[in-house]
Steps between C-alpha positions, in 0.01 A plus 500: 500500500265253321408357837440824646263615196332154517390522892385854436292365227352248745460714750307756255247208373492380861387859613225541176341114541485545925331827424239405221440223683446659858296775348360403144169646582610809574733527236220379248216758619758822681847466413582860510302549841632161640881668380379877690401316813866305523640854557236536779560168621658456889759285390569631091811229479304193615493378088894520509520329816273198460675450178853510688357267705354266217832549324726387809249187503567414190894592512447238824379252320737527185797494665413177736394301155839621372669388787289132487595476143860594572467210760370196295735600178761389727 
């Protein structure tokens, strides 16, 4: 259960850095507007889904160093 709350809490931070960083002007001048026109958007989900994505990257790229770690302990 710890595990589970502390890849939800990356996943979170992942999702509010990617989006402050993708869009910091328009969260620094509109942020209620730029929030109104994600409803309006074509694709509404695409924040959840390019974090998945960034998130199965990094899950990637954990689990090979684990396994290369696992490796050379040997």
């Amino acid at each position: 259960m710890i595990n589970l709350k502390k890849e939800v809490l990356v996943f979170i931070v992942l999702f509010i850095v990617s989006s402050i960083i993708v869009h910091l002007d328009t969260w620094l001048s509109t942020p209620l507007i730029h929030l109104q026109d994600l409803f309006s958007h074509p694709m509404p989900y695409h924040p959840l889904l390019y974090v998945f994505l960034i998130y199965m990257v990094i899950v990637i790229l954990r689990t090979v160093l684990s396994l290369i770690i696992k490796l050379f302990k040997k």
